[in-house]
Short mmCIF file of the C-alpha atoms (twelve columns), coordinates in Angstrom:
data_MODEL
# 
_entry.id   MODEL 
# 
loop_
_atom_site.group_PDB 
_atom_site.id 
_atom_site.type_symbol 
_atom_site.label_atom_id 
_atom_site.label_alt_id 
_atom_site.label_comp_id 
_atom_site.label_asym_id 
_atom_site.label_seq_id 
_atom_site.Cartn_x 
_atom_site.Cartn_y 
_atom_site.Cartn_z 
_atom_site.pdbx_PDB_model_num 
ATOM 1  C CA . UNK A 1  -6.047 20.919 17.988 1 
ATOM 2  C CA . UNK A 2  -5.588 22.487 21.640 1 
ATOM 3  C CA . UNK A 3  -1.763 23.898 22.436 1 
ATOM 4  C CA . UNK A 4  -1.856 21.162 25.298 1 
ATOM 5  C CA . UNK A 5  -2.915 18.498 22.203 1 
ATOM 6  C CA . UNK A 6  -0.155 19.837 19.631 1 
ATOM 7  C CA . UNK A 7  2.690  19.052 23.120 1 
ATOM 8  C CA . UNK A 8  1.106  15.502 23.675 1 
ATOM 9  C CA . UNK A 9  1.443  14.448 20.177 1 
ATOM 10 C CA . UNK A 10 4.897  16.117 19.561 1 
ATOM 11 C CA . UNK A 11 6.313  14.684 23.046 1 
ATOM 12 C CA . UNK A 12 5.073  10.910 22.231 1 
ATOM 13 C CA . UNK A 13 5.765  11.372 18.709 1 
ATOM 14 C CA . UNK A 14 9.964  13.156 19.313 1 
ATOM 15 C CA . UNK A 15 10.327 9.997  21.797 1 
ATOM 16 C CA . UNK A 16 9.082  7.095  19.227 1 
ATOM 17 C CA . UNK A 17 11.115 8.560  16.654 1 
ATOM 18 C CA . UNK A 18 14.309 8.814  19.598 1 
ATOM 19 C CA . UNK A 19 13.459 5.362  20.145 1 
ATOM 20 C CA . UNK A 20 13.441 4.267  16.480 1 
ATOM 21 C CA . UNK A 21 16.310 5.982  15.313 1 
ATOM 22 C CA . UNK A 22 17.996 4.562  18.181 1 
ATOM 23 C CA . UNK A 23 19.079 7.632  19.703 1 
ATOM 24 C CA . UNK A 24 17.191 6.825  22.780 1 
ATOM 25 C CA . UNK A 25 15.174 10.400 23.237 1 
ATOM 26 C CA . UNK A 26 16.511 13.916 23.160 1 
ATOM 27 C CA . UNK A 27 15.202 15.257 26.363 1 
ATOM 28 C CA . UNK A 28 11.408 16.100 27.019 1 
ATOM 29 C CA . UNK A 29 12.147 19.810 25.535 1 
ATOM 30 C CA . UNK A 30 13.866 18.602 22.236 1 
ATOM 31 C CA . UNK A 31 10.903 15.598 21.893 1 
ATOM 32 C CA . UNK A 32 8.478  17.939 21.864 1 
ATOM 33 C CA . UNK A 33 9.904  20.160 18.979 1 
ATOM 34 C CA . UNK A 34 10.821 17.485 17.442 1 
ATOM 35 C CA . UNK A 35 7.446  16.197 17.060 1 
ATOM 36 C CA . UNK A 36 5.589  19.415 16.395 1 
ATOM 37 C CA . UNK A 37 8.257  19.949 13.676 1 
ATOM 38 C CA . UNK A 38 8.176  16.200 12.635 1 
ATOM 39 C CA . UNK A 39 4.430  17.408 12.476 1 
ATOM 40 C CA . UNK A 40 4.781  19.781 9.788  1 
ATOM 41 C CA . UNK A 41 7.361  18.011 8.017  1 
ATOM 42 C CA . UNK A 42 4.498  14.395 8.175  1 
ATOM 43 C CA . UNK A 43 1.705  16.589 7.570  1 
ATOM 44 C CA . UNK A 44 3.452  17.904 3.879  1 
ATOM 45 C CA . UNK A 45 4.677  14.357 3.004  1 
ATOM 46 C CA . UNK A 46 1.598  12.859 3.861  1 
ATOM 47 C CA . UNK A 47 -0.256 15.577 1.842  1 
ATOM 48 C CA . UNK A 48 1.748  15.295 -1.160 1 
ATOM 49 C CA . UNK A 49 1.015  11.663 -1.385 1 
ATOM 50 C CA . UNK A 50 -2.417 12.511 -1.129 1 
ATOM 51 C CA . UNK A 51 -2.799 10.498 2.816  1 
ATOM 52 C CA . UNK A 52 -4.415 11.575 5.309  1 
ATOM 53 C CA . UNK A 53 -4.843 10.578 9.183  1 
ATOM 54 C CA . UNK A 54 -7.499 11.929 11.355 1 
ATOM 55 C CA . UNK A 55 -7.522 11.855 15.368 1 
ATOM 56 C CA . UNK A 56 -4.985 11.805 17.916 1 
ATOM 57 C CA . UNK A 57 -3.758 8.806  16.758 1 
ATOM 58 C CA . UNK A 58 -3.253 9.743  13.277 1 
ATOM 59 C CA . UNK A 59 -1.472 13.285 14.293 1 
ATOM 60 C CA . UNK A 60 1.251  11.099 16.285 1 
ATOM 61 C CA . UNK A 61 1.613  8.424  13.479 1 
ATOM 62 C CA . UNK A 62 2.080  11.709 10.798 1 
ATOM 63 C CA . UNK A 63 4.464  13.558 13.834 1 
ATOM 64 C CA . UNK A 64 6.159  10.190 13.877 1 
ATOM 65 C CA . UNK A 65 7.200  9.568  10.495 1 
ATOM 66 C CA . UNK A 66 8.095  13.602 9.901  1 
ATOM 67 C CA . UNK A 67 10.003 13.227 13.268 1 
ATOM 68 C CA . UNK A 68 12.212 9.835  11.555 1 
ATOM 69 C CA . UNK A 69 12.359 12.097 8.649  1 
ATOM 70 C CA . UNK A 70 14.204 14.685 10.583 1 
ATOM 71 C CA . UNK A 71 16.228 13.100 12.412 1 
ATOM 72 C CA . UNK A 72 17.237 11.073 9.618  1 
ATOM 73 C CA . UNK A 73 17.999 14.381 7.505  1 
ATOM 74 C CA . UNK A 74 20.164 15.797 10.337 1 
ATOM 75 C CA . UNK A 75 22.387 12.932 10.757 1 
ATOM 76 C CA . UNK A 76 23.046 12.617 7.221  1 
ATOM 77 C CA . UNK A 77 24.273 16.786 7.295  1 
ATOM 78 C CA . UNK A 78 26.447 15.808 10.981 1 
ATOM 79 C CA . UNK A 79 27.977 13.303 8.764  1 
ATOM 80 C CA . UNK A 80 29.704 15.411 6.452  1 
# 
């Protein structure tokens, strides 16, 4: 994927997870690293159960659910 692809995916994906996880967004910056990371973090869970999504469509579903994952992981460590 293209730079200007890899911002795309990680803006829409860092808003749907804001938007899921009720936090309503972070801010276009922290979206888009969100996603990208939430990316990464997809792309390993979604490897290690052997899934696999293809197309722009399937990056911002995987940069979705690794974005939930994050955001879900850092509110459980701001809790304690």
């Amino acid at each position: 994927m293209g730079f200007l692809t890899w911002i795309v995916v990680g803006l829409v994906a860092g808003w749907l997870a804001g938007q899921v996880m009720k936090g309503g967004g972070y801010g276009i910056v922290a979206d888009i690293i969100l996603g990208i990371l939430g990316g990464v973090v997809g792309g390993w869970v979604f490897g290690m159960l052997g899934l696999h999504a293809g197309g722009l469509i399937g990056s911002i579903i995987v940069s979705f659910v690794g974005a939930v994952i994050l955001v879900w992981i850092t509110r459980l460590l701001k809790k304690k």
